[in-house]
C-alpha positions in Angstrom: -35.9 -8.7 -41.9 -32.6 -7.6 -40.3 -30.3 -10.1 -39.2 -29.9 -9.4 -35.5 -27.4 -11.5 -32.8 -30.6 -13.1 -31.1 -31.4 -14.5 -34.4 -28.0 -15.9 -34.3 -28.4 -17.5 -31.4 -31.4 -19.2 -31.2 -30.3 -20.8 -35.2 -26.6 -21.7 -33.7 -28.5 -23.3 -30.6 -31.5 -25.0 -32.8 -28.7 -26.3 -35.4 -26.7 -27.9 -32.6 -29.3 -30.5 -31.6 -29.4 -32.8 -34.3 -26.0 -33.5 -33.9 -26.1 -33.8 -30.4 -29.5 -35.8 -30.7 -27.5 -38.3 -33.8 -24.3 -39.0 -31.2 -26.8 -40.2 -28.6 -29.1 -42.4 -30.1 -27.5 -43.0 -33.6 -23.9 -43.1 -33.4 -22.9 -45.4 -35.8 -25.7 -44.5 -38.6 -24.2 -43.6 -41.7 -25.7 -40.0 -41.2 -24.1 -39.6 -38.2 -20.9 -40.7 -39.4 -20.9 -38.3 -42.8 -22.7 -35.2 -41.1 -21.3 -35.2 -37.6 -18.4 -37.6 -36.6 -16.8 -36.3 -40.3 -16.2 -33.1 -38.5 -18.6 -31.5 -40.7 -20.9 -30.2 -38.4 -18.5 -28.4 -36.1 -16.9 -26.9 -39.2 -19.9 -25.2 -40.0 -20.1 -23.8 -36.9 -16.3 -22.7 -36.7 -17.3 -21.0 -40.0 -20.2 -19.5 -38.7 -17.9 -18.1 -35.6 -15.3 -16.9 -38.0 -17.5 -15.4 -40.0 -18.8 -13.6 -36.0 -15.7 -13.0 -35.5 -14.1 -11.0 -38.0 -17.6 -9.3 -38.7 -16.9 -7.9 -35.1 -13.0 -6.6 -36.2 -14.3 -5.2 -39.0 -17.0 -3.7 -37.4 -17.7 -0.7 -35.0 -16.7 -2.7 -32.4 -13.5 -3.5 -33.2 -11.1 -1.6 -31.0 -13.4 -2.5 -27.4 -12.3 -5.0 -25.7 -9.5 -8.1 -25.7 -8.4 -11.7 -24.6 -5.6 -10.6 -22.7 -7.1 -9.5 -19.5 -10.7 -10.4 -17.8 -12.0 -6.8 -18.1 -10.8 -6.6 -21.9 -12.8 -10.0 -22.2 -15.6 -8.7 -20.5 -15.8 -5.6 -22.8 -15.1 -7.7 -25.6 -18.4 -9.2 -24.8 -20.7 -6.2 -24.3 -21.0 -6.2 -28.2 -24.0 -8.9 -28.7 -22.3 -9.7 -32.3 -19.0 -10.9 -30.1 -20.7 -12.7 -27.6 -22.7 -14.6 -30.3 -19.4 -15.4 -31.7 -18.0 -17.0 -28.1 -21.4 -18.7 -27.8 -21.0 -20.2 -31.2 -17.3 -21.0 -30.0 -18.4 -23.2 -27.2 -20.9 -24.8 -29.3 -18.4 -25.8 -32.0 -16.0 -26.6 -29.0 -18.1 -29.0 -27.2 -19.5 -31.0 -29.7 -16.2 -32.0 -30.9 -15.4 -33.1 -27.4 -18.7 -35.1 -27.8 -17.6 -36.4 -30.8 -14.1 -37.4 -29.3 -16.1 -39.5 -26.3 -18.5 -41.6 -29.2 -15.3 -42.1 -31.1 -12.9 -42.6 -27.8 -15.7 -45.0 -25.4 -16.3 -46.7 -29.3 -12.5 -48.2 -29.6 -12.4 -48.7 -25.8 -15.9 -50.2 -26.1 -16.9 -49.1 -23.1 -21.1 -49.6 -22.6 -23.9 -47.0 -24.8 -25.1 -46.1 -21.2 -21.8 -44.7 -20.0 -21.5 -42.3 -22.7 -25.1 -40.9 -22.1 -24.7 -39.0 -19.0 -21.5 -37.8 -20.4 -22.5 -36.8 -23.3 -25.6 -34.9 -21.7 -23.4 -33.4 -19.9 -20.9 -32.0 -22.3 -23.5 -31.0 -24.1 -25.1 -28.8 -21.6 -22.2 -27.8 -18.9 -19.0 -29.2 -21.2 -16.0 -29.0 -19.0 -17.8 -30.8 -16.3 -19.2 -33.7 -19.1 -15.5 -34.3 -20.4 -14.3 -34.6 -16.8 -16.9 -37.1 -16.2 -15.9 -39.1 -19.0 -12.0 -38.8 -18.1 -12.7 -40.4 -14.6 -15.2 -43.0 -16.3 -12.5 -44.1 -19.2 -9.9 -44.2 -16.3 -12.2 -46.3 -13.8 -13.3 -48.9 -16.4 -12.0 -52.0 -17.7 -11.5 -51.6 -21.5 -10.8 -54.1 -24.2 -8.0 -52.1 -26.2 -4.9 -54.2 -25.7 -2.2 -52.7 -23.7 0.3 -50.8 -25.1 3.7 -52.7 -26.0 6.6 -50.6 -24.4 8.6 -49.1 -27.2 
């Protein structure tokens, strides 16, 4: 069996949701805490997208496309190795924004139920999850202490 990009993919995707499922419902379980707080997780990932990455520079595909324009990102992405790789980026990205928000709403102790909608969010549209979850950390009370000026 050939390794194709699809494969890719769907494993990338499928690996994701534990994670994602642990920072919901399990946040402060040991597990979590070694496997996906640790950073571990999203460091397999980034591996996984370096790994996409150079495989692309190295590979017939190397001299289409670049970051420093739209259209040299949008050829960039006609190669389905590449765009695996920038799916596999946003994946890695926005489960270490999730794990930001458990870690961040933990030490502000701001409710369980406020960080699910956010984290559903960042998980499935992420910009818009982390936004969610600026307003809601600004709008809250929290019980850090304030700051001492310096």
């Amino acid at each position: 069996m050939t390794l194709t990009p699809e494969m890719l993919f769907s494993a990338a995707n499928t690996a994701v949701l534990p994670a994602w499922l642990l920072l919901l419902v399990a946040p402060q379980w040991a597990v979590t805490r070694r496997l996906v707080r640790s950073g571990l997780w999203p460091l397999l990932l980034a591996a996984l997208y370096a790994a996409l990455l150079i495989g692309h520079y190295l590979g017939a595909h190397a001299t289409e496309g670049s970051f420093s324009t739209l259209s040299g990102v949008a050829a960039l992405f006609q190669d389905p190795w590449a765009l695996t790789a920038g799916w596999v980026h946003y994946l890695c990205f926005d489960l270490c924004v999730g794990i930001w928000e458990v870690q961040d709403a933990e030490q502000r102790q701001l409710p369980w139920y406020v960080r699910v909608p956010c984290l559903l969010l960042t998980f499935l549209v992420g910009p818009i999850g982390f936004l969610l979850y600026a307003v809601l950390r600004r709008a809250l009370p929290t019980a850090l202490p304030a700051a001492q000026p310096s």
